[in-house]
N, C-alpha and C positions, 0 to 999 in steps of 0.2 A: 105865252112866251116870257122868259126871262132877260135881265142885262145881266152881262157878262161879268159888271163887278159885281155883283149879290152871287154867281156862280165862284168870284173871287174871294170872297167875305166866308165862303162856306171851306175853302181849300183847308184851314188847320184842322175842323172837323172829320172833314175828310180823313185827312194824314190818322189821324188817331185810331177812327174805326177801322180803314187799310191793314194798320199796325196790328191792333187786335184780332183783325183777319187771319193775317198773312203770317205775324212772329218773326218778321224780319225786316228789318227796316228798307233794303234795297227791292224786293218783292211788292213793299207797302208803295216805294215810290212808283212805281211802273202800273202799281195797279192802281191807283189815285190819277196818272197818266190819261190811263186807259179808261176810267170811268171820266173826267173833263170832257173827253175827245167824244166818246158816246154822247154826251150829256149835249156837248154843242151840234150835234150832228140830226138829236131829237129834239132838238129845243121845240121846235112846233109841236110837236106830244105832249109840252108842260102846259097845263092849265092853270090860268090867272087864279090865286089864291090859295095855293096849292104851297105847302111848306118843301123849299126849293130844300133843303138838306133831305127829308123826307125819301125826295121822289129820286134826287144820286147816291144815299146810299142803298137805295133798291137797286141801282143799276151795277152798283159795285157789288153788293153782295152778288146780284145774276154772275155779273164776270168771274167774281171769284169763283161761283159755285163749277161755270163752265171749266175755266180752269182747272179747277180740282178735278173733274169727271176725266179731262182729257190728259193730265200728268198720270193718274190715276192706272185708266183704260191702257195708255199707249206705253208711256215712258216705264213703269215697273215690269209691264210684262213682257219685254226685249231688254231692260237694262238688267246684265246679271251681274253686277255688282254687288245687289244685296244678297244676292243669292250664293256668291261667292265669299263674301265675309260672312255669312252666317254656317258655309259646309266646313265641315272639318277634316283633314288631313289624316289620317295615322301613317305611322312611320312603314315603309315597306318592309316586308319580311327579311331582304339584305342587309337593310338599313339596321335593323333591330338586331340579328346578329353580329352584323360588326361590332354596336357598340355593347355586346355582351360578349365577345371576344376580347375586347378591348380593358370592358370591368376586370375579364379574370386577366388577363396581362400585365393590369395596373398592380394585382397581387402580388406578383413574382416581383415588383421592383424594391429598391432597399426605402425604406419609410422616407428617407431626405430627400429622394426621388419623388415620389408619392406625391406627395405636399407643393414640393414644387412644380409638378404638373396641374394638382389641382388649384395651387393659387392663380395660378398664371394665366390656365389654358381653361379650365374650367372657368374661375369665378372670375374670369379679365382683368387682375390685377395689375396696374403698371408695375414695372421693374422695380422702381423707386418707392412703389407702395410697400412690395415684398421685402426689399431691401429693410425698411423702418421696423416691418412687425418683425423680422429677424435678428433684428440688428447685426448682418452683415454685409457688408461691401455691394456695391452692384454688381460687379464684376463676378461677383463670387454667385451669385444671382441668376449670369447669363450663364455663366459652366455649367451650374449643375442643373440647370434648365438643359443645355444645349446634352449635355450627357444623358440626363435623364430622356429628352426624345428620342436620342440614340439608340439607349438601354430598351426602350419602348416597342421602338420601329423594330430591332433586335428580334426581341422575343414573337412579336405580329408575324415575322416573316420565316421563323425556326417553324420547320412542318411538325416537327414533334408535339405532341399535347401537351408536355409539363415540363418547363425549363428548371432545375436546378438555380437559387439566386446564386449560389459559387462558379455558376458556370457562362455568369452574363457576360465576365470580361475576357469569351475566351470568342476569337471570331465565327461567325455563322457555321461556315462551312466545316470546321473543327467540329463544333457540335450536332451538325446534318450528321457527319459520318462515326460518331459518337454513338448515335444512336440509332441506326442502323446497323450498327455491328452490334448492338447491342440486342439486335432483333433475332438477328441471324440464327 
């Protein structure tokens, strides 16, 4: 048997090899916990002369190893978390047309168009970001953003394959029947 302060005298020891166990220090305490509470529970197991750090990090390590076995066994193979950040995604076949409908639509708009959907809407530029590298007005910023979505949404929703750019400022319907007469 041992006294509880020489089981005290051993606790930083302890903490340290937990540490080097575990790699975490809230882990390390819980398991420094849990090897004390074993440790006082077997005291009658410890034999007089017996190096008391010795015989608790044997019981710590046991603990940990249990541990390990049973996170191991149970918790990875129902937790699909990692299984889920390691699968990958690809884009659906809608998905992936849309935004190649969308590439060749970005074509048909006038270049100041262009730029200003891709600073904005692409690379998430604030207003005020855009505003500087252009050096002009905010204001002037939102228009031809707010125009150029316009011009954009426009041409996504004309059923014809190839919009003419002289023909963006004329309304939808005007060019629907444009071009069906044109078919005719």
């Amino acid at each position: 048997m041992f006294e509880q302060k020489a089981l005290i005298s051993e606790m930083e020891n302890l903490r340290r090899f937990a540490l080097r166990l575990t790699r975490n220090s809230s882990d390390a305490e819980d398991l420094v916990q849990s090897t004390l509470l074993r440790a006082l529970e077997k005291k009658e197991y410890f034999e007089a002369g017996t190096n008391l750090f010795s015989w608790t990090s044997k019981i710590m390590f046991n603990l940990f190893a249990s541990q390990y076995r049973r996170k191991k066994k149970f918790e990875t193979q129902y937790d699909p978390e990692p299984y889920l950040n390691s699968a990958s995604v690809s884009a659906s076949q809608e998905t992936t047309t849309d935004l190649a409908k969308v590439k060749e639509s970005m074509k048909l708009l006038s270049a100041e168009h262009r730029e200003m959907l891709v600073m904005v809407c692409i690379r998430g530029l604030r207003y005020e970001e855009v505003s500087e590298m252009l050096q002009i007005p905010v204001g002037t910023v939102r228009s031809r953003l707010f125009r150029a979505r316009k011009q954009l949404q426009e041409v996504l929703d004309t059923p014809a394959t190839k919009v003419a750019i002289a023909d963006l400022g004329k309304p939808v319907l005007e060019r629907y029947e444009e071009s069906t007469m044109a078919q005719a």
